[in-house]
N, C-alpha and C positions, 0 to 999 in steps of 0.2 A: 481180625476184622475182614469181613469179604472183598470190602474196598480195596483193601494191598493184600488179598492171595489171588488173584490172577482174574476172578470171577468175573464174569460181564454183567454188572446189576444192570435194571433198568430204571426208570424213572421213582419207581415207590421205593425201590432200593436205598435211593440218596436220600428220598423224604425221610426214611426212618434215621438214617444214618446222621444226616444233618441233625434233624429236630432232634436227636438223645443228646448231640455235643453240643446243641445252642441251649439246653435246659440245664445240664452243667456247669453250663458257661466255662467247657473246656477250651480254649480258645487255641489252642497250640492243634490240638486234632482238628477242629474246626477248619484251619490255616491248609493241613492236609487235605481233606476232604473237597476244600473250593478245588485245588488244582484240579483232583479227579473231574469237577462238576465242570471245569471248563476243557480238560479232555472231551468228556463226554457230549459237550455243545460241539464243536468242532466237529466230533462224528455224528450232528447231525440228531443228538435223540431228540424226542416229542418233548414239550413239555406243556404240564398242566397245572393249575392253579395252586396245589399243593404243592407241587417241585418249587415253582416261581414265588411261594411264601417260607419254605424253608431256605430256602437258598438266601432270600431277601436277607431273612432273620441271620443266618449265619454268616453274610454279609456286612451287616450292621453289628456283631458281634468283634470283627475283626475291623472293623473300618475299611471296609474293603470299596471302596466308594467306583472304582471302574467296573467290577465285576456285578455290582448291584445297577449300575447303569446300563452294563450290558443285558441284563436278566431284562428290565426297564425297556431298550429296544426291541428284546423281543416279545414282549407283552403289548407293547402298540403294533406290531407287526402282526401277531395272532389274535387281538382284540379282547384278551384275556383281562383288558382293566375298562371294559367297559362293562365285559358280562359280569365279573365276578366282586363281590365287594373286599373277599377278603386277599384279593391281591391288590387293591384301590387302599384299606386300609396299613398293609405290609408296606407299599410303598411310600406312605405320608412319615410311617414308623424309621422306615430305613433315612428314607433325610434327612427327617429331624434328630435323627441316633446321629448320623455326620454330618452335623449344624447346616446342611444346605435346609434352611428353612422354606426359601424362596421354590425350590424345587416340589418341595414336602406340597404346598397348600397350591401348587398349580396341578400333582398329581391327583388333589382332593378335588382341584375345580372342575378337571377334566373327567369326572365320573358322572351320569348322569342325574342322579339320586342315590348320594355318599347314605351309607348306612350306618348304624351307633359306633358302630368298633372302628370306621374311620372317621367320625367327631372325635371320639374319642383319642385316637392316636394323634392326630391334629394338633388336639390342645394339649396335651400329653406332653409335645415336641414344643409349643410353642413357650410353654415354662418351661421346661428345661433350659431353653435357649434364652432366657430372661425376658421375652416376648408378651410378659402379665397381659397388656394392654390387649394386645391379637386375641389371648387366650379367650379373656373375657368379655372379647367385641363373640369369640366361635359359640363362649358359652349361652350367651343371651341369644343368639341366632337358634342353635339349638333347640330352647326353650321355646322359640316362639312357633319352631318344627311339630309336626305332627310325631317325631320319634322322644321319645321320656329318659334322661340321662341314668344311666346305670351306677351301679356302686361303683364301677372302676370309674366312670364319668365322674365324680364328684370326686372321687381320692386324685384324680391327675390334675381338675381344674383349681384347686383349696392354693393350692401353694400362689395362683396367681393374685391372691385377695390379702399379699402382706400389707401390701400400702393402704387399704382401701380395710379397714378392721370391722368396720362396723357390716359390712357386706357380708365380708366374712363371717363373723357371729352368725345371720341370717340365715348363709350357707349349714354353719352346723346346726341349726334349729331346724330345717328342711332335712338335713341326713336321719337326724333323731325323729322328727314324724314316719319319714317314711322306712325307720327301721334300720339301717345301715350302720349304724354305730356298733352294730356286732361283731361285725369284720371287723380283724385286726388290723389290718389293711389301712381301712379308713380310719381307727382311731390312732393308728402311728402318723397316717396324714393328716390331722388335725391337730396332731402333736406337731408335726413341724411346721404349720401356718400358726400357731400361737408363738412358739420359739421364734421364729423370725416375724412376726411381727410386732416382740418385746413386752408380749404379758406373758413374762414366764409365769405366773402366779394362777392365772386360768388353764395354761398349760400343767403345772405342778399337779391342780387339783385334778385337769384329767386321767393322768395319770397314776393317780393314785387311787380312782373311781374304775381304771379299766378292771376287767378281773384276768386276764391273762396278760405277762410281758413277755415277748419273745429281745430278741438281742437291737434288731432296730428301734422297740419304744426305749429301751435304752441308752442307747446311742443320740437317738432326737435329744432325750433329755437332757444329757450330757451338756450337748451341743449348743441347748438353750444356754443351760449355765454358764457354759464360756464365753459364747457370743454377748451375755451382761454382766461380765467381771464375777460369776459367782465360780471362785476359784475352787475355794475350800469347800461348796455343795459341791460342784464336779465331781470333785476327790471323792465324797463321802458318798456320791451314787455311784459310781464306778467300783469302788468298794463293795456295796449291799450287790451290785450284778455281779463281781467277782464269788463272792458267798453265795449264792444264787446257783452257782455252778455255770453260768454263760461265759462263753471262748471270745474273748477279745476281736472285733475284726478289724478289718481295713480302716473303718471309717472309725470306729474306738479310739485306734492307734490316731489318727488323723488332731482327733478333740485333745488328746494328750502333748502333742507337738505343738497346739495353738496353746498351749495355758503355757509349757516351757520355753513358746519365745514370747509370752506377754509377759512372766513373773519376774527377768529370765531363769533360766534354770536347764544350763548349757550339759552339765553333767548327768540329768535324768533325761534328756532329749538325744543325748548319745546311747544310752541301753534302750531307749526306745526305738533309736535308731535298728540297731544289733537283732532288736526283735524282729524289722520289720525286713531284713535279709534273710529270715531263714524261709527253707524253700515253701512251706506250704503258703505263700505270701506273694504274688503277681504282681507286675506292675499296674500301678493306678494313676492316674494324672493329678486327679486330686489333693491324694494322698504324699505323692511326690511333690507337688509344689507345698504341700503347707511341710514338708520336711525343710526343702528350701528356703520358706518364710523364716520357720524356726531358728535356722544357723546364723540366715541374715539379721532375724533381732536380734540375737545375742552376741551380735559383731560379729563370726565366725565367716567371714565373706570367703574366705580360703576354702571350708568347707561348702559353703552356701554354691561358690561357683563349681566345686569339682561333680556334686550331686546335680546341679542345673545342665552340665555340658554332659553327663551321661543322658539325661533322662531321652527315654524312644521317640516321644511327643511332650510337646511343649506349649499350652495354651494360653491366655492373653493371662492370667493370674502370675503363671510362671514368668513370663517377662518383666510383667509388672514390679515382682516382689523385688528381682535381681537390680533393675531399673533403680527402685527406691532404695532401696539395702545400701546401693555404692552411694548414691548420692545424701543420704543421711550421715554416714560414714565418712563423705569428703572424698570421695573418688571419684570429682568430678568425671575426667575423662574415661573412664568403665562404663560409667552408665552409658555417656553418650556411645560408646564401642554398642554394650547391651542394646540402644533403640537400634540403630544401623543395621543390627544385627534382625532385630524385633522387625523391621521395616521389610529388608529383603527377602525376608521366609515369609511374608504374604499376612503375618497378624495385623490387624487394624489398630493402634491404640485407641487408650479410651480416655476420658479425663483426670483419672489418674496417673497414668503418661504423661500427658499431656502438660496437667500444672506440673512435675519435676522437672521437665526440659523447658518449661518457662522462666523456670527459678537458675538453670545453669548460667 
């Protein structure tokens, strides 16, 4: 790669170079590549609106939340997020990727006429972040906007309409007028706003109406299943996608971990485990905390802590589960060790914290 034989790129050099690793989502070259990007700041290169969105993205890919602040400096310094939308959009993208929400929608207010692809990243960021409400106050704003939501505008805002079902319906009666239910895209996102909002049976039928499945309408489906006790459907779809010929992923492996600490079933959660060490396999935070959950329902607190104290990052789930695990278990003083712990690394508890350390 030209970046480590000596070459002096210049600024479309990195664009290329970044954007092939952030589409990858190789994140280990990615890691490489920032250093170069802040060599080459330091000396001073130009940068322009594509540099300032690749970089952002590969930023947000590593959590690199200082060097996407500094990119952020110098875009108010060049004026770069006033001209451009798609560095106004990259940057609502980048926050809300590293839960600074608060950051995300002052970089959207500070534009002077945000355009689709930063609504869009906006609300994108603010369900992610469990933010339904924000989402759906940006969506109706939106609406009432002279600009028209897009396919991708509709498959990011679905997910904020779990609590609110019947809105939701309406949302997908408006996708299917205006044609969108073609994407796969959006029929995987309308798969996971049924699932989590507990009509697996509308969800079932969509699925079974799409005409193509790739590995995510499996996986939602999956998902649904477990999230309402349907153990043995699980099984039996994960099955027909294994015959199918689709590769199990991350999130697969994830839905299997929740059925073996709900059923329990400590010894199928350990070759799940096995599976999920081998190298073509990345860390996930996700993924890692519901390994965690997994050990802790099955009492396995031994294991439950030794997978907790490796893990790189650790997000309010992960504390949460470790929290609850010792204190269901009668370890009184762990847990209280686990908040103290939870407290000083800067996580916020939530109410599930919260009522365990009321009950100590």
């Amino acid at each position: 790669m030209i970046l480590e034989d000596g070459f002096a790129p210049n600024g479309y050099t990195y664009v290329a170079a970044l954007s092939g690793c952030t589409n990858l989502r190789a994140e280990r070259i990615v890691s490489r590549r920032i250093d170069h990007v802040r060599l080459a700041l330091r000396r001073g290169m130009i940068v322009n609106e594509f540099f300032v969105g690749s970089v952002l993205g590969a930023s947000a890919a590593t959590k690199s939340l200082k060097l996407g602040m500094q990119i952020h400096s110098l875009v108010v310094k060049s004026s770069l997020g006033r001209m451009d939308q798609f560095v106004v959009a990259g940057l609502s993208k980048f926050y809300a990727k590293g839960g600074r929400l608060d950051l995300a929608r002052r970089s959207f207010d500070e534009a002077e006429a945000p355009e689709l692809h930063a609504w869009t990243a906006l609300i994108g960021g603010c369900v992610q972040l469990g933010s339904g409400r924000e989402a759906i106050d940006l969506f109706c704003k939106l609406l009432s906007s002279d600009l028209k939501p897009s396919e991708r505008t509709y498959s990011s805002v679905l997910g904020a309409f779990a609590d609110v079902k019947e809105v939701g319906k309406q949302i997908h009666c408006r996708i299917v007028k205006l044609g969108f239910d073609s994407f796969s895209f959006i029929s995987n996102a309308l798969l996971d706003f049924y699932s989590k909002s507990d009509l697996f049976e509308e969800s079932l039928n969509l699925f079974q109406e799409m005409k193509e499945h790739d590995v995510v309408s499996w996986n939602t489906l999956i998902a649904g299943c477990v999230s309402s006790g349907r153990y043995e459907e699980a099984m039996r779809f994960l099955s027909e996608m294994l015959l199918e010929g689709f590769e199990p992923s991350l999130y697969t492996y994830s839905s299997i971990l929740s059925i073996c600490g709900d059923l329990p079933a400590i010894e199928w959660g350990k070759q799940t485990h096995c599976h999920l060490l081998k190298p073509r396999f990345d860390f996930n935070v996700v993924v890692d905390s519901t390994l965690v959950h997994m050990y802790a329902k099955c009492g396995r607190l031994g294991y439950a802590r030794r997978v907790f104290d490796i893990l790189p990052e650790k997000n309010l789930v992960s504390w949460n589960t470790m929290v609850v695990g010792y204190a269901q278990h009668g370890f009184g003083k762990e847990a209280l060790e686990i908040y103290a712990m939870m407290q000083s690394s800067g996580v916020k508890p939530n109410d599930i914290t919260l009522r365990v350390q009321h009950r100590k």
